[in-house]
PyMOL commands that place a pseudoatom at each C-alpha (Angstrom):
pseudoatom trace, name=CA, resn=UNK, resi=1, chain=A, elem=C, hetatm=0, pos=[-18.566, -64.067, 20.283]
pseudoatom trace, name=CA, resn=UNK, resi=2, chain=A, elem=C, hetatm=0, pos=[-22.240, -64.456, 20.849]
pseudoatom trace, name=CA, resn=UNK, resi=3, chain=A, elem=C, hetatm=0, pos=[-24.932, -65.378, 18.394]
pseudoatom trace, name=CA, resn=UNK, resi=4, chain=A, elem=C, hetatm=0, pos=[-28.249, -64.552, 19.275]
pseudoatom trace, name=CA, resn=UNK, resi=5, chain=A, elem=C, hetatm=0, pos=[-31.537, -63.840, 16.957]
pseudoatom trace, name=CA, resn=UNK, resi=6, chain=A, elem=C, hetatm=0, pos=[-31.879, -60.529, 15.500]
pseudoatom trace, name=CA, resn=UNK, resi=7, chain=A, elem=C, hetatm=0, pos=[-33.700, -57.425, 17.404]
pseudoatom trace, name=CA, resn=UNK, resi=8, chain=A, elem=C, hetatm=0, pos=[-35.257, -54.588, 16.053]
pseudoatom trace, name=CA, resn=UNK, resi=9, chain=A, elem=C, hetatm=0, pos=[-32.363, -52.303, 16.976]
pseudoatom trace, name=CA, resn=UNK, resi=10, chain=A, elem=C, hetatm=0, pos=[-29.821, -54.531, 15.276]
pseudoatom trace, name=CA, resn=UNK, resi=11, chain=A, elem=C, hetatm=0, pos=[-31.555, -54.093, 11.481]
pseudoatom trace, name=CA, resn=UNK, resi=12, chain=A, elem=C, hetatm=0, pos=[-28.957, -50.660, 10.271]
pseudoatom trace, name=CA, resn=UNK, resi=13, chain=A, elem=C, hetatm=0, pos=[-26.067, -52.592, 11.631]
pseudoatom trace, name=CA, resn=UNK, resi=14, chain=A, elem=C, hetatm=0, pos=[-27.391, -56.133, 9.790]
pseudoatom trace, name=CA, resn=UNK, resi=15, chain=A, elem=C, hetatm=0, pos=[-27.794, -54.067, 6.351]
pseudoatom trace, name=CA, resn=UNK, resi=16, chain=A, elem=C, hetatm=0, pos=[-24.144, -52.538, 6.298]
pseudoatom trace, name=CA, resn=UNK, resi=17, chain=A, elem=C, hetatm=0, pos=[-22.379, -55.817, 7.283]
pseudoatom trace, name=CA, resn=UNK, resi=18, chain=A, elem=C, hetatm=0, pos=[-24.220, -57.579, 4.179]
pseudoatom trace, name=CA, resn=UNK, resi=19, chain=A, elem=C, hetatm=0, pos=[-23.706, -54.591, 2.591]
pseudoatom trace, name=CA, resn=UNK, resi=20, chain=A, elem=C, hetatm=0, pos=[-19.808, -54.635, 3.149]
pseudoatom trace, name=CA, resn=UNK, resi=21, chain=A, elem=C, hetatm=0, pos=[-19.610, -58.491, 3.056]
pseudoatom trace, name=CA, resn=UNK, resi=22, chain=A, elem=C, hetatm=0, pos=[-20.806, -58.698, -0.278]
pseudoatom trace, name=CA, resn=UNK, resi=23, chain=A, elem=C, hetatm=0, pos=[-19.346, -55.148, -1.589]
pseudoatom trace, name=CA, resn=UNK, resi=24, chain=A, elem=C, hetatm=0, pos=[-22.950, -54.266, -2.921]
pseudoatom trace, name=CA, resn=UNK, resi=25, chain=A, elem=C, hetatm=0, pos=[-26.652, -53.290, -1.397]
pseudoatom trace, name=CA, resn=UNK, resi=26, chain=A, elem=C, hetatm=0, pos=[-28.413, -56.524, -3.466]
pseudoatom trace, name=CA, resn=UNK, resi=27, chain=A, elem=C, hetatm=0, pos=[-28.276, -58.884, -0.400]
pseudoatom trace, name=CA, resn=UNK, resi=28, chain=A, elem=C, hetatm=0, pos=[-28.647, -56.248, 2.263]
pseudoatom trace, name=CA, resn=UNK, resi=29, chain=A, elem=C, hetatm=0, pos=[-31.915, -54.907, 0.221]
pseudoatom trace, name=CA, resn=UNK, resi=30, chain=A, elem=C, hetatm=0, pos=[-32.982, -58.954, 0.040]
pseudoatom trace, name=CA, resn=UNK, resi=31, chain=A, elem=C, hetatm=0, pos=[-32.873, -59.217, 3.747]
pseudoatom trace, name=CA, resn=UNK, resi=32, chain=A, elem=C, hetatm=0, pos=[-34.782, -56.393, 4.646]
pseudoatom trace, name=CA, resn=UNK, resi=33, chain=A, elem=C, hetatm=0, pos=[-37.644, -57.205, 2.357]
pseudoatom trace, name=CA, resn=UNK, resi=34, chain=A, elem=C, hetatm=0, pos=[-37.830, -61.176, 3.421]
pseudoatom trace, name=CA, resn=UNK, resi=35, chain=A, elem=C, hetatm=0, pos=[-38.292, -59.735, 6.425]
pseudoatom trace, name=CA, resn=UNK, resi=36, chain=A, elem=C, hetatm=0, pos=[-40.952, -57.200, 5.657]
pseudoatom trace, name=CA, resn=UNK, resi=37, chain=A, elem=C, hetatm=0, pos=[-42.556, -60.015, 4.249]
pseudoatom trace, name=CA, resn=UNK, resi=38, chain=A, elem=C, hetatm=0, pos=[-42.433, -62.466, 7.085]
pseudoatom trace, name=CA, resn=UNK, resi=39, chain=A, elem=C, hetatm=0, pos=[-40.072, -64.891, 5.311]
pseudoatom trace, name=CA, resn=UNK, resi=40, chain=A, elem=C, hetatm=0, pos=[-37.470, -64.924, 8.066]
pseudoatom trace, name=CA, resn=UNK, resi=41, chain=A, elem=C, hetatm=0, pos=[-37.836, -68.063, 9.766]
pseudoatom trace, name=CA, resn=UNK, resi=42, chain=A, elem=C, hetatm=0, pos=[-34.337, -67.442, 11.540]
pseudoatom trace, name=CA, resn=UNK, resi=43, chain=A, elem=C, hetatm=0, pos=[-32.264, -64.389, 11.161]
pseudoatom trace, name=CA, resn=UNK, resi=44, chain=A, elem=C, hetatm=0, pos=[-28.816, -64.537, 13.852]
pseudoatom trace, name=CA, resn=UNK, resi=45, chain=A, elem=C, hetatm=0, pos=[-26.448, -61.983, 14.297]
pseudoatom trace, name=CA, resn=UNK, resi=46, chain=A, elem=C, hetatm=0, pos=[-22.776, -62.679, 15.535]
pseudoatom trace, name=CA, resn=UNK, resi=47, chain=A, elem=C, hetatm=0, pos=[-21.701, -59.716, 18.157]
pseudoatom trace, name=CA, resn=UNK, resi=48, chain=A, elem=C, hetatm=0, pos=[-18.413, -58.680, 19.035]
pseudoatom trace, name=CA, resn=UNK, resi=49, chain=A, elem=C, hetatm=0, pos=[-18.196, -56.367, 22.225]
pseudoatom trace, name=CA, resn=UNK, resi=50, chain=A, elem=C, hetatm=0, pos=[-21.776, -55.371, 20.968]
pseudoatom trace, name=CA, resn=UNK, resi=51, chain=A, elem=C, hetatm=0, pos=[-20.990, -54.799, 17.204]
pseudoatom trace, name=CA, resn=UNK, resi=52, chain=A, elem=C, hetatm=0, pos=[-22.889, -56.945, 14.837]
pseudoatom trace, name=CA, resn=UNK, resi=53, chain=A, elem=C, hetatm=0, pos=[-20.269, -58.234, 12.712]
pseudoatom trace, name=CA, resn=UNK, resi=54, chain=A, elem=C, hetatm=0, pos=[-22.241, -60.988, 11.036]
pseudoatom trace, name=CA, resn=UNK, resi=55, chain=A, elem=C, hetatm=0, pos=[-25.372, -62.441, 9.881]
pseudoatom trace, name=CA, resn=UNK, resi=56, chain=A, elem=C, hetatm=0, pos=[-27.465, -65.207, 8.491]
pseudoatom trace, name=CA, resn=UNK, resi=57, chain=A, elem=C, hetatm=0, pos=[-30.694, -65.232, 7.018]
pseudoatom trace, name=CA, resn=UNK, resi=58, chain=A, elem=C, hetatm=0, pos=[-33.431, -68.683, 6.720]
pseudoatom trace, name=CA, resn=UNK, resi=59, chain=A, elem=C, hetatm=0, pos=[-36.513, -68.374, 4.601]
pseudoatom trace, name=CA, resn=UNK, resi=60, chain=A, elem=C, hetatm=0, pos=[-38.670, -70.732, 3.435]
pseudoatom trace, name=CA, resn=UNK, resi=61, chain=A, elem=C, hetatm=0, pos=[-38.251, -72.658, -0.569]
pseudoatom trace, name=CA, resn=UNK, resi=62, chain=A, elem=C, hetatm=0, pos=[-40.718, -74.632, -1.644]
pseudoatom trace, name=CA, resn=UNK, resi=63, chain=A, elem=C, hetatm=0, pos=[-40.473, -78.123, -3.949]
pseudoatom trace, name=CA, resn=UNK, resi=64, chain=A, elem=C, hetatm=0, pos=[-42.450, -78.763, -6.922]
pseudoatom trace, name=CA, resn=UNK, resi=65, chain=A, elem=C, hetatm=0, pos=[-42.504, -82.067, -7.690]
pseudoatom trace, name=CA, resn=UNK, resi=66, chain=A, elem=C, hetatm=0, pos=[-44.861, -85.215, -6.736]
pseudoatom trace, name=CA, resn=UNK, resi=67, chain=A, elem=C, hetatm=0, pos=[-44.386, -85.902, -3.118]
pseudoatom trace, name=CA, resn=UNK, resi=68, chain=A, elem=C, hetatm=0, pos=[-42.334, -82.914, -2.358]
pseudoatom trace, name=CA, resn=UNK, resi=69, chain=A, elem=C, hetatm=0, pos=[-40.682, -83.162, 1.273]
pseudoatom trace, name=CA, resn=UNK, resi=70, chain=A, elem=C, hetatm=0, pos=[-42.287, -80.128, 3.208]
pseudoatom trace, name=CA, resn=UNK, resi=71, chain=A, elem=C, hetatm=0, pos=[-40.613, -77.590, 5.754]
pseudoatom trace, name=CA, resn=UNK, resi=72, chain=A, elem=C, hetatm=0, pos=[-37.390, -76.799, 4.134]
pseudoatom trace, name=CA, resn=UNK, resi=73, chain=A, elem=C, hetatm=0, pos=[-35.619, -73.500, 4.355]
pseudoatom trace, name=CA, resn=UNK, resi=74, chain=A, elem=C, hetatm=0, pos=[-32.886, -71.734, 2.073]
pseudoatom trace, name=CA, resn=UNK, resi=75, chain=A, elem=C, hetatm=0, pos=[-30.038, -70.696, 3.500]
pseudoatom trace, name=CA, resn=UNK, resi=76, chain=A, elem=C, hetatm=0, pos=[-29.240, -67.398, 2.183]
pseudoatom trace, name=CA, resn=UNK, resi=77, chain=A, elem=C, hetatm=0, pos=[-27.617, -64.529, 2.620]
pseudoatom trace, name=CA, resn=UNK, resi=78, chain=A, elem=C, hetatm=0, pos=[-24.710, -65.486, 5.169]
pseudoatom trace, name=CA, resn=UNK, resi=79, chain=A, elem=C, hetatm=0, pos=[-22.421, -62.335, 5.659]
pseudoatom trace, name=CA, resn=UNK, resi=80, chain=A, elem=C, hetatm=0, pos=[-19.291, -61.964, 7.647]
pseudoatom trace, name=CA, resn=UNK, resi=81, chain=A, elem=C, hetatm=0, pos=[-17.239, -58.365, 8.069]
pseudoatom trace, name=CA, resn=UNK, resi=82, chain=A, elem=C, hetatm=0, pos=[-14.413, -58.304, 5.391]
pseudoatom trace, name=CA, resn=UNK, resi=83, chain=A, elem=C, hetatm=0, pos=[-12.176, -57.680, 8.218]
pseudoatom trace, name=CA, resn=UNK, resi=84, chain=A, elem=C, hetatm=0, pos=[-13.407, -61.135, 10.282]
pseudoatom trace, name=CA, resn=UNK, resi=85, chain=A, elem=C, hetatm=0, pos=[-13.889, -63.260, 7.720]
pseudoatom trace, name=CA, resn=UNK, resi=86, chain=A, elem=C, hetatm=0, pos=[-11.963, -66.266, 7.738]
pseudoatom trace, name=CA, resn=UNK, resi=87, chain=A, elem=C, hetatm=0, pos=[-12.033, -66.163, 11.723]
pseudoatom trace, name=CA, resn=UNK, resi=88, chain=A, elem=C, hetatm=0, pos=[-14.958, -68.720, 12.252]
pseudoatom trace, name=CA, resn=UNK, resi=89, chain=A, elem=C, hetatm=0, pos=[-17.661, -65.985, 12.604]
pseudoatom trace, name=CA, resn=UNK, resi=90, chain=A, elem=C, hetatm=0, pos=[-19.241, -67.462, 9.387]
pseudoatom trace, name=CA, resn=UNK, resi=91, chain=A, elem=C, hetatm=0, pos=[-18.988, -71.253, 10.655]
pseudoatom trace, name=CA, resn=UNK, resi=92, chain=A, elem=C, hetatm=0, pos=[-20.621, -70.423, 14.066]
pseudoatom trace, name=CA, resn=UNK, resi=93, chain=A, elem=C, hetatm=0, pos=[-23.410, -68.349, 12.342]
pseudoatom trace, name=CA, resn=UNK, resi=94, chain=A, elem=C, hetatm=0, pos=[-24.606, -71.566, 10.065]
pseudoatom trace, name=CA, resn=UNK, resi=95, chain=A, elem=C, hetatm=0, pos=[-24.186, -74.153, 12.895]
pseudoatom trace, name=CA, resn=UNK, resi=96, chain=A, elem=C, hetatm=0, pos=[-26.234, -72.102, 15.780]
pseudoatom trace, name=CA, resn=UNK, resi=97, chain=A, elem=C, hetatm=0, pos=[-28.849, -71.325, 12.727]
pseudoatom trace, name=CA, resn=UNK, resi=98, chain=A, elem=C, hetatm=0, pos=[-29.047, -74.546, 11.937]
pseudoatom trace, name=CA, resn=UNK, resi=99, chain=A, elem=C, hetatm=0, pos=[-29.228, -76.031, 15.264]
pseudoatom trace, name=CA, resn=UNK, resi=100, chain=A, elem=C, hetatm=0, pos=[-32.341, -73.555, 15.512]
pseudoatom trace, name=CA, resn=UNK, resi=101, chain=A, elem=C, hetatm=0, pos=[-33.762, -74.997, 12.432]
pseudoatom trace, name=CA, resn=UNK, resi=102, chain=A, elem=C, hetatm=0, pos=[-33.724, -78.197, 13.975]
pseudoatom trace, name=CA, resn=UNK, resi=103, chain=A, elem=C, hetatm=0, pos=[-35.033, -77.003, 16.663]
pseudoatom trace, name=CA, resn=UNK, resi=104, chain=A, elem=C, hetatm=0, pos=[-38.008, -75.473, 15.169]
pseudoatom trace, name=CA, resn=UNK, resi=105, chain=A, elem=C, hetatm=0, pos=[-38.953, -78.665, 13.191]
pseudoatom trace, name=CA, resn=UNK, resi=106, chain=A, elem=C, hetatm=0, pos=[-37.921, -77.632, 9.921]
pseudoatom trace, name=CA, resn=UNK, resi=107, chain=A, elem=C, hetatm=0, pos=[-36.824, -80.759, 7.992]
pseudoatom trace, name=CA, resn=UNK, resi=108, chain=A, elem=C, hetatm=0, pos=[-33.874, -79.996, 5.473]
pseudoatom trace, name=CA, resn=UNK, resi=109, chain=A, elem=C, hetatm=0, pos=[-32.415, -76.617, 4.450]
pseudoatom trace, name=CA, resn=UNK, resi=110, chain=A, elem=C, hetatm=0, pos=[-30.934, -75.907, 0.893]
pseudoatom trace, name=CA, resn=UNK, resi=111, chain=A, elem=C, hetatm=0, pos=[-28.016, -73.399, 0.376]
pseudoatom trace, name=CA, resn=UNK, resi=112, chain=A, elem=C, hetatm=0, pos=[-26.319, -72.136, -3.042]
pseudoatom trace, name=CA, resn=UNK, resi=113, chain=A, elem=C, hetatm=0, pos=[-22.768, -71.201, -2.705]
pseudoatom trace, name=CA, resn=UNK, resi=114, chain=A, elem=C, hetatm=0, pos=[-19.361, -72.515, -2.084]
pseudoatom trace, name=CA, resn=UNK, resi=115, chain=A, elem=C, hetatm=0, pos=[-18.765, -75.935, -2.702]
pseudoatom trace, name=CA, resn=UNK, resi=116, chain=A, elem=C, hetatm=0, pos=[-15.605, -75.770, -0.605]
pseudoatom trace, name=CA, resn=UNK, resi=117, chain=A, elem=C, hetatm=0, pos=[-17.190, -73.866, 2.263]
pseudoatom trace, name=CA, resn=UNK, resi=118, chain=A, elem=C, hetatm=0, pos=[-20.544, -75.786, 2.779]
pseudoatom trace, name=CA, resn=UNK, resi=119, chain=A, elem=C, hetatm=0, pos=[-19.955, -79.388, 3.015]
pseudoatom trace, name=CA, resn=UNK, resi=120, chain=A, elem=C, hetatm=0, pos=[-17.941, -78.717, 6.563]
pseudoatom trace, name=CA, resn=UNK, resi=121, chain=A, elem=C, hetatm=0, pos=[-22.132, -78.764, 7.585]
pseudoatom trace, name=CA, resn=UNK, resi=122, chain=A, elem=C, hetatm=0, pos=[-22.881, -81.780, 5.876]
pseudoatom trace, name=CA, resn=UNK, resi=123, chain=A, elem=C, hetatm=0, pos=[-24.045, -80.088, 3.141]
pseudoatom trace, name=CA, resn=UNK, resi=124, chain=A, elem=C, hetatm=0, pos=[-24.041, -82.145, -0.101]
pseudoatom trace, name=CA, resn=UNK, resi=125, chain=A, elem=C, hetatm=0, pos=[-24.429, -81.482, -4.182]
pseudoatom trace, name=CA, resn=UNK, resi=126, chain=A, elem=C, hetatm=0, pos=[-28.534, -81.424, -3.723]
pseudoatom trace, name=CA, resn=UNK, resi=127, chain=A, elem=C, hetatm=0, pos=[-28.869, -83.758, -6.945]
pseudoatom trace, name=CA, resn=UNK, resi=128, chain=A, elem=C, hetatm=0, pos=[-28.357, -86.370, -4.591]
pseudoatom trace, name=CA, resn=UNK, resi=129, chain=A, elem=C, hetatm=0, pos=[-31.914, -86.099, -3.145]
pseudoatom trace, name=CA, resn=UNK, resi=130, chain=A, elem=C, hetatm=0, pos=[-32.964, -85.306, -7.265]
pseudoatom trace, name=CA, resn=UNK, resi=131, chain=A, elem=C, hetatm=0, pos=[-33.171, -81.725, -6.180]
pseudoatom trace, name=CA, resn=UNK, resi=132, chain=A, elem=C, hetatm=0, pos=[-32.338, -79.150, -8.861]
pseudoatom trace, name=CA, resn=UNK, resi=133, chain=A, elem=C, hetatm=0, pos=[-32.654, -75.128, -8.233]
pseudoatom trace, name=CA, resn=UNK, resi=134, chain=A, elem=C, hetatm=0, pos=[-34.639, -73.014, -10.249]
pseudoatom trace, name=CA, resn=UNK, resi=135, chain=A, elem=C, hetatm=0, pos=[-31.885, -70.911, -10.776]
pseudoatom trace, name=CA, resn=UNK, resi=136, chain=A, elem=C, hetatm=0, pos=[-28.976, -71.598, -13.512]
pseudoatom trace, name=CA, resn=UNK, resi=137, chain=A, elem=C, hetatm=0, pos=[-26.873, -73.076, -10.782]
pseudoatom trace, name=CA, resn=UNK, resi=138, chain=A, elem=C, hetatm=0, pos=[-23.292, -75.664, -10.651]
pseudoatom trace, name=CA, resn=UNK, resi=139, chain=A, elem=C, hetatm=0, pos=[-24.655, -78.715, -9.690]
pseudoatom trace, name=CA, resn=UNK, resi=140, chain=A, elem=C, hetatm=0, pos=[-21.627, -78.371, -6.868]
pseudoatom trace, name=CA, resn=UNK, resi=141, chain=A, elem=C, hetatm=0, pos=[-22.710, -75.399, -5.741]
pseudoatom trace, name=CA, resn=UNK, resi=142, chain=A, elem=C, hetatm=0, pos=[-26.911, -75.940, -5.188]
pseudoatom trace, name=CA, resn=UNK, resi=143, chain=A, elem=C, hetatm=0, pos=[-26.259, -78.498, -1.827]
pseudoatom trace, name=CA, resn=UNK, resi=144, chain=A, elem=C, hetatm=0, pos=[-28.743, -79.646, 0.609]
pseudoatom trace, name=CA, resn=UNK, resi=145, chain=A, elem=C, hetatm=0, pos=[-29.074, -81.060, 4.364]
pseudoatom trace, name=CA, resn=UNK, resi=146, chain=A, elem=C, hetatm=0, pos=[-31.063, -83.251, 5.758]
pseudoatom trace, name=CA, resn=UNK, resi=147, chain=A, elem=C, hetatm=0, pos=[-31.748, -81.851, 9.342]
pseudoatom trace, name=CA, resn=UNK, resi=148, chain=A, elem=C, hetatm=0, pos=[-33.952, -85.350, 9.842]
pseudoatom trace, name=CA, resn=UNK, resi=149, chain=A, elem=C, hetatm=0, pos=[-32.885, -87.916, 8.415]
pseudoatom trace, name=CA, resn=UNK, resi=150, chain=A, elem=C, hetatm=0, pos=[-34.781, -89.191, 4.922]
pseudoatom trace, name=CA, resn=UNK, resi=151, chain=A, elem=C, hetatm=0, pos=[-36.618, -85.992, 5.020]
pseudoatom trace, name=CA, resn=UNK, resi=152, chain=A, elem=C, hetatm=0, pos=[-35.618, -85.627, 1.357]
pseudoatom trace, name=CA, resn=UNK, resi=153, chain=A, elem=C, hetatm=0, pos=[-35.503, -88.990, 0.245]
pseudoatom trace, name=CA, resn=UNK, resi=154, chain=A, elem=C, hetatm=0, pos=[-35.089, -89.508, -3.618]
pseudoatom trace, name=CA, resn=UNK, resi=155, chain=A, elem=C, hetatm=0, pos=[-38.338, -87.643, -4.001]
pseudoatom trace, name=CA, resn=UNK, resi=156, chain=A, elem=C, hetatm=0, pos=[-36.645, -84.780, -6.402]
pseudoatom trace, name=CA, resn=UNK, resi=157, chain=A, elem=C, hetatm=0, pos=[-38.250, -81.607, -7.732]
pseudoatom trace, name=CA, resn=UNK, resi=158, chain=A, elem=C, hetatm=0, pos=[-37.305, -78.172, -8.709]
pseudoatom trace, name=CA, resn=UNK, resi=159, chain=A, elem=C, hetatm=0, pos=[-36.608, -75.534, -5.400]
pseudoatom trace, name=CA, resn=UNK, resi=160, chain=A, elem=C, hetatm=0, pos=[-38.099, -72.457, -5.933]
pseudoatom trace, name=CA, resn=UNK, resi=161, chain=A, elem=C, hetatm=0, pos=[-36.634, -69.345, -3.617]
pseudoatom trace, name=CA, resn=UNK, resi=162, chain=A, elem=C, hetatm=0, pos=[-38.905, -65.962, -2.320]
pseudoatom trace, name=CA, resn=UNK, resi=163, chain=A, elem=C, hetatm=0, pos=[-39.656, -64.190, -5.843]
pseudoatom trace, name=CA, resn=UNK, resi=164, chain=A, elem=C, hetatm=0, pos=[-37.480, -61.375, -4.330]
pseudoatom trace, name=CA, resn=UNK, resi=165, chain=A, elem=C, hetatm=0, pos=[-34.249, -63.715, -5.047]
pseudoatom trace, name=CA, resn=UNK, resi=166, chain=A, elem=C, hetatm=0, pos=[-34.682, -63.027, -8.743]
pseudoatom trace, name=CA, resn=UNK, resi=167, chain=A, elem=C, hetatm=0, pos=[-33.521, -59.931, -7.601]
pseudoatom trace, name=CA, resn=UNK, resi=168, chain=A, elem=C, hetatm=0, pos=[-30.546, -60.601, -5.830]
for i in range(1, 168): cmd.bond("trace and resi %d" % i, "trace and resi %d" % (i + 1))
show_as sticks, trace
zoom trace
């Protein structure tokens, strides 16, 4: 399996497997326009014998709030084949994307889904940090990550996603 940042010739194959991992076009249609808009800070493909078979998307949030911590990213979409899901594809994706977070200085990163899949990261209910997301959202399932540590502190504040998530 190798994991390697999208290329231009990989963006058909990116949109079916969100397309297919998520049994709709919402998230494949949200990917292509954060990236359109320059919002992808890290977009990774997993290959198989040369066959994208999964994907995972960074963009920038922002933090309202007095003192706000700066440079975090929202983890979001994250899409695995049907057929290879469950094989580790998924849990490779978010550690090399992370990793490259890290990497690129970027200080925390938010994600909102599975409670039992994202804490295997570190990820943890974001109200710890007095984070809350802008979206109608389990207090389980809105979780954060401090790539450095204290970068979120107890500073708290409301994350607020690309305007194109409304749509998603």
């Amino acid at each position: 399996m190798e994991i390697r940042e999208e290329r231009p010739e990989d963006i058909e194959s990116i949109h079916r497997v969100n397309e297919q991992a998520f049994g709709q076009p919402v998230e494949a249609n949200l990917v292509d326009f954060l990236r359109r808009a320059g919002q992808a800070v890290g977009s990774l493909v997993a290959l198989e014998t040369d066959r994208v078979v999964g994907h995972v998307l960074f963009s920038p949030v922002t933090i309202t709030g007095e003192n706000s911590p700066e440079k975090v990213l929202g983890l979001a979409p994250m899409a695995v084949l049907p057929e290879l899901q469950k094989t580790g594809v998924g849990t490779l994706l978010v550690k090399t994307g992370l990793d490259q977070c890290r990497h690129l200085g970027y200080r925390a990163v938010v994600v909102l889904g599975h409670p039992d899949y994202y804490p295997r990261f570190g990820f943890v209910p974001a109200s710890r940090f007095g984070l809350k997301c802008e979206y109608d959202a389990p207090d389980e399932a809105f979780m954060a990550l401090e790539l450095e540590p204290g970068a979120l502190g107890n500073r708290g504040g409301t994350v607020k996603f690309h305007p194109e998530f409304n749509n998603a």
